[in-house]
N, C-alpha and C positions, 0 to 999 in steps of 0.2 A: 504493500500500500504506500509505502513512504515512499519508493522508486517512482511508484507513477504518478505520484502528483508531483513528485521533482520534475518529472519529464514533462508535466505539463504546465509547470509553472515557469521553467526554463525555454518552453516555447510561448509563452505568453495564452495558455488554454485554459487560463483561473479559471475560466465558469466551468470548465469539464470538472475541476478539483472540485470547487463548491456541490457538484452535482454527487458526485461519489462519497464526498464527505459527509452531505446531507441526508443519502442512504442509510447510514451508520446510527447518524443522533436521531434519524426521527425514525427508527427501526426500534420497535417496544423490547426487542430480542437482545441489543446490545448491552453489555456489560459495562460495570463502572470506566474500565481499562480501554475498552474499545470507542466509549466518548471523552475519555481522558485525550487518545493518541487522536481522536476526529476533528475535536475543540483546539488541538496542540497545533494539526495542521492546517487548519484554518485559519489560527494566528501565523502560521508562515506564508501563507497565501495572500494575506491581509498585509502582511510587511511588506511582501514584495513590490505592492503596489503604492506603499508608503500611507496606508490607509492605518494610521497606528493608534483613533481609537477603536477602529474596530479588532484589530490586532491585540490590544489588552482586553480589551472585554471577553477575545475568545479565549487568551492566556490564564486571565481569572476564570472561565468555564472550564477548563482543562486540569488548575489547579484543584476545585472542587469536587472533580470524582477520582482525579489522581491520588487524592488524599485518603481515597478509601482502598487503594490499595495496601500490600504487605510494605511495600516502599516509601513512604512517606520518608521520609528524610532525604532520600533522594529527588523526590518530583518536587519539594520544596526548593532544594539547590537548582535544581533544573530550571525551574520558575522564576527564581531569583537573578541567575544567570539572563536568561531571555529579556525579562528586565530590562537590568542592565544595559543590553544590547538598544530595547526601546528607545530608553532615557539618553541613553549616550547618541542614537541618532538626532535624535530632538534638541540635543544641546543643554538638557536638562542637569547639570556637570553637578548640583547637589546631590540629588537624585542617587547618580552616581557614584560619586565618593561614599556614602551612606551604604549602596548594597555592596562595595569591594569591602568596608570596614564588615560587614557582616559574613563575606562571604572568606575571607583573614583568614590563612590558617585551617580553611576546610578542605579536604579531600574532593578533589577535582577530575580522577583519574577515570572516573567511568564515564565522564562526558564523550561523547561522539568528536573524532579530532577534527571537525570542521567546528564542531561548537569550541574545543580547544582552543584552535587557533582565534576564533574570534574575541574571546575572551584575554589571549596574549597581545591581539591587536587594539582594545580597548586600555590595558597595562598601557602598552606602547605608546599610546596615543596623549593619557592624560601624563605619564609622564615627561614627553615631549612637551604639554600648556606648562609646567613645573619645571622647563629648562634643564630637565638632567637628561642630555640626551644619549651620553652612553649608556644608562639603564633604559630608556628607548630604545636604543637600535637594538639591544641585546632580543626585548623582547619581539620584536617584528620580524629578524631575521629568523627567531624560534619557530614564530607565527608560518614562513616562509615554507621552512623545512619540512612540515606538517600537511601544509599543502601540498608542497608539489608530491610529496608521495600520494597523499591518499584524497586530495580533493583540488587537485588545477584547476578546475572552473571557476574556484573560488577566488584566487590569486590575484585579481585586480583588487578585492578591498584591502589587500595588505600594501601592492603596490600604493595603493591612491595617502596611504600614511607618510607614506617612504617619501612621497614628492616632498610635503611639509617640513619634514624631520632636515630634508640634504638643504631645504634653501634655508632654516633657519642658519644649517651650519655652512652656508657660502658655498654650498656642492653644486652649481647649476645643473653641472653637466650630470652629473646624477638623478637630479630631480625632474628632467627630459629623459633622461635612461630609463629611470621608472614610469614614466606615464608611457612608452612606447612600450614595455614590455607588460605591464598593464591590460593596456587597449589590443596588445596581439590577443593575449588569453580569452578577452572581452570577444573580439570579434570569430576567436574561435570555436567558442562554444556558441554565441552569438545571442548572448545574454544582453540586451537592451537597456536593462538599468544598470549594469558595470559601464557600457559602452559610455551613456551619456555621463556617470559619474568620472569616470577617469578625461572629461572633456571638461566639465565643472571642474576639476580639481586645478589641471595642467590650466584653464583660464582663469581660477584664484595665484595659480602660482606667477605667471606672466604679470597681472594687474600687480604684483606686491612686490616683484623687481622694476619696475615700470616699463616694462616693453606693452605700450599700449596700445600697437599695431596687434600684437601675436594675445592680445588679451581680447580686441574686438574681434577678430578672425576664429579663435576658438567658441564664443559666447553666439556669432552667427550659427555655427554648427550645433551648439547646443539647439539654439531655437528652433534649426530645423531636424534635430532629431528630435524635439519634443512635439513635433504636429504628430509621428507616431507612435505617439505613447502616450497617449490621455488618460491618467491616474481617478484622476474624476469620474471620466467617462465608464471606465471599470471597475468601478468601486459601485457606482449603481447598477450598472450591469447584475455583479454577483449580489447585491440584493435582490434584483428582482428574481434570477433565480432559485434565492434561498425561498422567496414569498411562493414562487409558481409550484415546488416542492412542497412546501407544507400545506398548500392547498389540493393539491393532487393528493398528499395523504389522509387529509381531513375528509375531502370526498368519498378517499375508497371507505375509510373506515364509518365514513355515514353510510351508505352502501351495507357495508358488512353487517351496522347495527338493524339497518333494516330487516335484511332477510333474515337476522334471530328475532327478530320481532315477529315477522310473518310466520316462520316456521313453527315457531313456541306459541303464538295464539290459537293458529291451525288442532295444534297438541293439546291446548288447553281446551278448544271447541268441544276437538273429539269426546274431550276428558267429562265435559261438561254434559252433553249428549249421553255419554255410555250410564253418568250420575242421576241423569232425571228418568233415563228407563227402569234402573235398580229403584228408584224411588217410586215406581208408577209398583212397579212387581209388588212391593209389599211393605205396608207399613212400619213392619220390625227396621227397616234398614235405612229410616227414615233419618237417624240420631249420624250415623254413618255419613251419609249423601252429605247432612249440612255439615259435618266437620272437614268432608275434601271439598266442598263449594267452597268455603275458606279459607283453605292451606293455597285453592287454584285463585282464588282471591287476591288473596295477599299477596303470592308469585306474578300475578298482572301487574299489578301496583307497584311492584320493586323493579319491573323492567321499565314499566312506563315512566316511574321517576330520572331511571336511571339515565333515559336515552332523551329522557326529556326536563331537565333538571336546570340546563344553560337557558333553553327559551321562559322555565316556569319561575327563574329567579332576576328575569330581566327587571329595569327599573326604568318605569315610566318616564323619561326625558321631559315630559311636557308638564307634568306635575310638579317638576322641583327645575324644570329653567337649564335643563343641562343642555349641552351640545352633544352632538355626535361621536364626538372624539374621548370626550368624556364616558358617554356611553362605552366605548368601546372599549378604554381604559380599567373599568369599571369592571365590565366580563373578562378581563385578560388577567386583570386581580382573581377572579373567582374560580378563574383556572389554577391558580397559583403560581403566575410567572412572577418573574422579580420585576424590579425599577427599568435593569438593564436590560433585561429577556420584552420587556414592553417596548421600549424604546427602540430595542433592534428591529420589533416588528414590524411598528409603524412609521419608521424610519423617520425616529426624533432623539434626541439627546434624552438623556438621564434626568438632567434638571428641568426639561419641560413636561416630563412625565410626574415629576412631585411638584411642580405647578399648579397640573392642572388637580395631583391629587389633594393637594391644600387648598384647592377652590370645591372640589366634592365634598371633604369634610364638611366645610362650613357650610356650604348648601344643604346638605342632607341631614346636619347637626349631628354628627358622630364624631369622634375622638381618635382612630386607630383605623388602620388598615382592617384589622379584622370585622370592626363592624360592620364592611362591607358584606362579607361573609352571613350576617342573620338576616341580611334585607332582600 
């Protein structure tokens, strides 16, 4: 599984990944382990296209059934590490300081050596903002070694450090060495966001020696590698395929409930029928008939709630002023999603989902999340 959505993320086919991965999480069969590894690649799917909060929200979904595995100290470091990785794109450098001081001192050895190297590239990196750069170099050329044995494709993010590290130390001609050897590996495997990364970097490095010629010529080539590659464009994308999946399975499984509904009342008919001719044959068996009219009773009743429980606990919108959205918010609560499982659905933030649920409290005059649950 992890090979083919590498293959598919390295050819830019995310929604193939989102489609296979969405198989998994909305499969009622999967286990804690199998939406731990679903959720985990979904945050990788979501990096690649620099979509990072959806990337941690899938990181924090990954963390919480990872957590119930036998490994838990591991999927913790693991989580921790990926972090990291987040924060330090984003430039978030406390962030980062904060999980290397946590992560100090811990056994790192069962990382995957592409997550290795990334993580000697992140060393690398802050230690180069903190001017020691022979403990930089030490760690990237580490970083290097790790790749090219067991992951080259990866090898432009170490190069793209390497340019930074030779012009602080007056290396030009190195720090051209590096973005050419870089952009070969980029172009080789034919990785898209290495390619334009190591064209941003080499045109950060130009603008900061002043060659302002070789700075506006690499920053045109950026612009026109970025017409193909619209990070936006596919970041919606694989929402809508995440929404077209759960509605496809919400259907079959309406579907499904139906035909237990038709089959099981057909059963109960019969049942009912076979009860009123035992009751016609002879009074003795009268006390009988009405104790399974009951039991078939009460079995109607428990299916009918069940299958029909979402529509019978709807809340009248018009009666208390609410919108739509709110409505909607409203039944995704009573499903038991979270803030962020809401928010991913209806493709809103976090905070405009406890907006609008700080506006239903008070409309509805309840206190708590849960008392949406008795209404």
């Amino acid at each position: 599984m992890n090979d083919q959505i590498g293959e598919f993320n390295n050819s830019n086919q995310h929604e193939e990944s989102i489609r296979l991965l969405e198989t998994i999480i909305l499969d009622d069969k999967s286990k804690p382990m199998d939406l731990y590894n679903a959720y985990f690649m979904k945050y990788t799917t979501y990096k690649r296209i620099f979509n990072y909060t959806e990337a941690l929200a899938n990181l924090e979904l990954a963390l919480k059934y990872g957590l119930k595995s036998h490994d838990e100290q591991k999927i913790r470091v693991r989580i921790d590490v990926e972090k990291l990785f987040l924060y330090y794109d984003q430039q978030q450098f406390d962030n980062v300081k904060e999980i290397l001081k946590r992560l100090s001192g811990t056994n790192l050895d069962f990382l995957p050596p592409y997550t290795h190297a990334l993580y000697l590239s992140v060393l690398g990196s802050m230690a180069t903002k903190a001017e020691k750069y022979e403990e930089a170099e030490k760690y990237l050329d580490e970083a290097l070694v790790i790749l090219h044995k067991d992951n080259p494709m990866h090898l432009p993010l170490i190069y793209r450090k390497k340019i930074d590290l030779n012009r602080r130390l007056n290396r030009y001609d190195k720090s051209i060495e590096n973005f050419e050897k870089g952009l070969y590996y980029a172009e080789k495997y034919n990785i898209d966001v290495y390619i334009i990364g190591m064209y941003m970097d080499i045109s950060t490095f130009y603008s900061r020696i002043g060659d302002t010629e070789n700075a506006l010529r690499t920053q045109h080539k950026i612009n026109e590698l970025n017409t193909f590659y619209d990070n936006t464009n596919k970041s919606g994308k694989l929402h809508q395929v995440e929404k077209e999946l759960l509605t496809s399975v919400e259907k079959s499984r309406s579907k499904k409930n139906q035909f237990y509904f038709i089959i099981f009342s057909s059963i109960s008919l019969l049942g009912l029928g076979i009860l009123y001719f035992l009751y016609n044959s002879g009074k003795k068996k009268r006390i009988v008939i009405q104790e399974k009219n009951k039991e078939i009773q009460n079995e109607l009743d428990k299916v009918s709630f069940e299958l029909g429980e979402v529509n019978a606990n709807k809340i009248d919108g018009k009666n208390y002023n609410l919108t739509e959205r709110q409505l909607e918010i409203i039944d995704l609560v009573k499903q038991g999603k979270t803030n962020k499982e809401i928010g991913a659905q209806l493709f809103v933030s976090e905070n405009t989902v406890k907006y609008h649920l700080k506006i239903i409290f008070e409309t509805l005059g309840i206190n708590k999340r849960t008392d949406l649950l008795n209404l």
